[in-house]
ChimeraX commands (.cxc) that place a marker at each C-alpha (Angstrom):
marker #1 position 14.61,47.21,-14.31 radius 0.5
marker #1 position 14.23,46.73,-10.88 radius 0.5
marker #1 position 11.59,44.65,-8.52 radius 0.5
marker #1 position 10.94,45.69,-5.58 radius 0.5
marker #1 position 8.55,44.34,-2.64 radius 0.5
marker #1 position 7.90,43.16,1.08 radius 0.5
marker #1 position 9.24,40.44,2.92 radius 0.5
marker #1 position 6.77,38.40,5.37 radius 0.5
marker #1 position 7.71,36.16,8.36 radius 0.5
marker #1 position 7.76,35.89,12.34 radius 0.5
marker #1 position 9.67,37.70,14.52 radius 0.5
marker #1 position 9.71,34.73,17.07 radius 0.5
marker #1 position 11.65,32.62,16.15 radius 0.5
marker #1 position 13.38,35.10,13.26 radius 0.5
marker #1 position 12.35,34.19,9.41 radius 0.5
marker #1 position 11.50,35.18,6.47 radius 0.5
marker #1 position 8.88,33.05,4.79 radius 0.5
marker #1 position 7.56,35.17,1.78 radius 0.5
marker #1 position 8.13,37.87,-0.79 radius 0.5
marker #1 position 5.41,39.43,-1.76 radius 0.5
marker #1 position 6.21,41.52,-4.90 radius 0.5
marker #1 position 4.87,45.21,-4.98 radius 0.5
marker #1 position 6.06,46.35,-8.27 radius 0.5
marker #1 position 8.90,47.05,-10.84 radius 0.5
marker #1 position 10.23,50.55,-12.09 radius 0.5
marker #1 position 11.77,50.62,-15.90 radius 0.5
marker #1 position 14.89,52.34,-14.59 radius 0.5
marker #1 position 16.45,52.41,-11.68 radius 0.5
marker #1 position 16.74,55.95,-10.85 radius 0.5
marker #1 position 12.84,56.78,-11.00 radius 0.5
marker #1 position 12.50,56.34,-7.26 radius 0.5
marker #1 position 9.07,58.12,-7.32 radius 0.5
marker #1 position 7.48,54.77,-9.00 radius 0.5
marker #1 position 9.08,53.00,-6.51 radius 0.5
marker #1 position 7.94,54.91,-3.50 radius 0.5
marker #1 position 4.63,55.88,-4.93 radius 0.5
marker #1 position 3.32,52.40,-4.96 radius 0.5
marker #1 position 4.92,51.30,-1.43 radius 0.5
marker #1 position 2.69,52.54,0.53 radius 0.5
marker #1 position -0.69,51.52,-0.71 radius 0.5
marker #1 position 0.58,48.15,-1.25 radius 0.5
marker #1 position 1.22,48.12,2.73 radius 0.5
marker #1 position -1.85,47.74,3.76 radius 0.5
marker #1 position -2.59,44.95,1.05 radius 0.5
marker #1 position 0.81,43.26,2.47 radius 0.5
marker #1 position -0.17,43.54,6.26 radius 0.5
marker #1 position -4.21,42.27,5.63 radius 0.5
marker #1 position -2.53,39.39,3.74 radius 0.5
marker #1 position 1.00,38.91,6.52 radius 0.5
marker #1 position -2.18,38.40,9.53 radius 0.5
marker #1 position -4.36,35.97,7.88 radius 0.5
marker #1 position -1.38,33.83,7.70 radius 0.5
marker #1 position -0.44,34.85,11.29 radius 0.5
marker #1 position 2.74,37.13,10.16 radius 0.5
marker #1 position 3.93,40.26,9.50 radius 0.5
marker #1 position 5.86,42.68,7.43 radius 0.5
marker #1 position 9.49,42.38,8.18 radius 0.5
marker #1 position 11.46,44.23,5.57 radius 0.5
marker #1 position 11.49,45.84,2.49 radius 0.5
marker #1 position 13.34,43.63,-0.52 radius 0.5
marker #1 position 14.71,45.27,-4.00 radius 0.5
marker #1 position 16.56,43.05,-6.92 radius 0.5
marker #1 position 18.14,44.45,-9.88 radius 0.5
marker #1 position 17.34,42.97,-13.32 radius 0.5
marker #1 position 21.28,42.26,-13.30 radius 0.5
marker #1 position 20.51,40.45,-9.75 radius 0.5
marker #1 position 17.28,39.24,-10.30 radius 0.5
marker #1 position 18.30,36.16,-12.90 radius 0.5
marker #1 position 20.28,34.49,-10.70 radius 0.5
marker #1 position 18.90,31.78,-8.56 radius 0.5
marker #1 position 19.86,32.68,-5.11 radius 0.5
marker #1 position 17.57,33.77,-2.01 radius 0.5
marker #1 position 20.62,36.23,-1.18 radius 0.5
marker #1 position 19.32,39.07,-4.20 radius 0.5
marker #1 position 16.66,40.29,-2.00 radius 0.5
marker #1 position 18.42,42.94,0.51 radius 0.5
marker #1 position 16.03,43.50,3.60 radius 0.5
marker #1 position 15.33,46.74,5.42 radius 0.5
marker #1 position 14.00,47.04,8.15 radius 0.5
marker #1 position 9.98,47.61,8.09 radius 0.5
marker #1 position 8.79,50.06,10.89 radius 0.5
marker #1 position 4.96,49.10,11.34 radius 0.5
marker link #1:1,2 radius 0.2
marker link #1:2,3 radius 0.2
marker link #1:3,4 radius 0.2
marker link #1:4,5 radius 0.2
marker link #1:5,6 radius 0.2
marker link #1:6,7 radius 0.2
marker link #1:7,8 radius 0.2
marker link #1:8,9 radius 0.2
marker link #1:9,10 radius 0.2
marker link #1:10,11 radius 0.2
marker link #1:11,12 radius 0.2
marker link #1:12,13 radius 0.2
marker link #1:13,14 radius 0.2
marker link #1:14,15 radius 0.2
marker link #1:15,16 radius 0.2
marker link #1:16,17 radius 0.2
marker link #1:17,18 radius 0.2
marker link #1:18,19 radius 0.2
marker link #1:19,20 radius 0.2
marker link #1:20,21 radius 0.2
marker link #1:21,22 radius 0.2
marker link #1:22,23 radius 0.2
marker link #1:23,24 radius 0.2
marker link #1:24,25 radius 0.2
marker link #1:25,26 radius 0.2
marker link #1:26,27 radius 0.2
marker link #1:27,28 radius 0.2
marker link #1:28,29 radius 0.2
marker link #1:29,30 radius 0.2
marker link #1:30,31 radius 0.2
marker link #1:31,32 radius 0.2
marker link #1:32,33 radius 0.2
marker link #1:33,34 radius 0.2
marker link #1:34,35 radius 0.2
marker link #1:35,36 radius 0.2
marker link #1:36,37 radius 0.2
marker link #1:37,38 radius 0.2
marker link #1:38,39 radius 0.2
marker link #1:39,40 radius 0.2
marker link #1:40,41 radius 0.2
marker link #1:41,42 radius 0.2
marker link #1:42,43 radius 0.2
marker link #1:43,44 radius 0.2
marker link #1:44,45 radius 0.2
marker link #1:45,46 radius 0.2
marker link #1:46,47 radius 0.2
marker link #1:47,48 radius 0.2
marker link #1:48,49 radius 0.2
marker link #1:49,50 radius 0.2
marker link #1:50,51 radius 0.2
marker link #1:51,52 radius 0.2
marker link #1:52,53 radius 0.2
marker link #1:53,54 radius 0.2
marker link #1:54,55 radius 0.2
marker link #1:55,56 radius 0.2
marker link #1:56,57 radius 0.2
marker link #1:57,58 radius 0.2
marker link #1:58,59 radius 0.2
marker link #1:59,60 radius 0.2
marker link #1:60,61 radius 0.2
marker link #1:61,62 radius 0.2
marker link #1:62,63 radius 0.2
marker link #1:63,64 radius 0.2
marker link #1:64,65 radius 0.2
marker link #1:65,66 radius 0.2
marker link #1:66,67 radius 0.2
marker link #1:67,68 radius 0.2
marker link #1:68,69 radius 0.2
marker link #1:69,70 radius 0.2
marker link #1:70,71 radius 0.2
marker link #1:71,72 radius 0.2
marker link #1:72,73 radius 0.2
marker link #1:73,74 radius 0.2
marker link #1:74,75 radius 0.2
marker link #1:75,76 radius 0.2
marker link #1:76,77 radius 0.2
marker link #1:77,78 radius 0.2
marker link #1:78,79 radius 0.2
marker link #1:79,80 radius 0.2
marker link #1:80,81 radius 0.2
marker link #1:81,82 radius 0.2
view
């Protein structure tokens, strides 16, 4: 299994505050879940970054492996062109 979301912040200064979660696929290799549900969920993540006065950031994924530890370093960003 695999989660998979956006991250929210500022730019200035640089952080992450938030991960909003988009979705999960059952197996890692079905990348058309994944991909398929990115997009609509960006506008949803943007509306909700600006009422809090941020913006998208990056793009986080954990793997089920990953995602039971208890560290903030699971989530890998990308980088989220607007």
């Amino acid at each position: 299994m695999e989660g998979y979301g956006f991250l929210i912040g500022t730019r200035e200064p640089e952080s992450i505050k938030a991960a909003l979660p988009v979705g999960k696929t059952a197996r890692w290799y079905e990348s058309l879940d994944r991909f398929a549900n990115i997009m609509p969920a960006s506008e949803k993540a943007r509306h909700f970054a600006t009422m809090f006065g941020m913006e998208i950031l990056g793009l986080y994924h954990c793997f089920a492996a990953d995602c039971t530890k208890e560290s903030p370093l699971n989530a890998v960003p990308f980088e989220y062109q607007n």
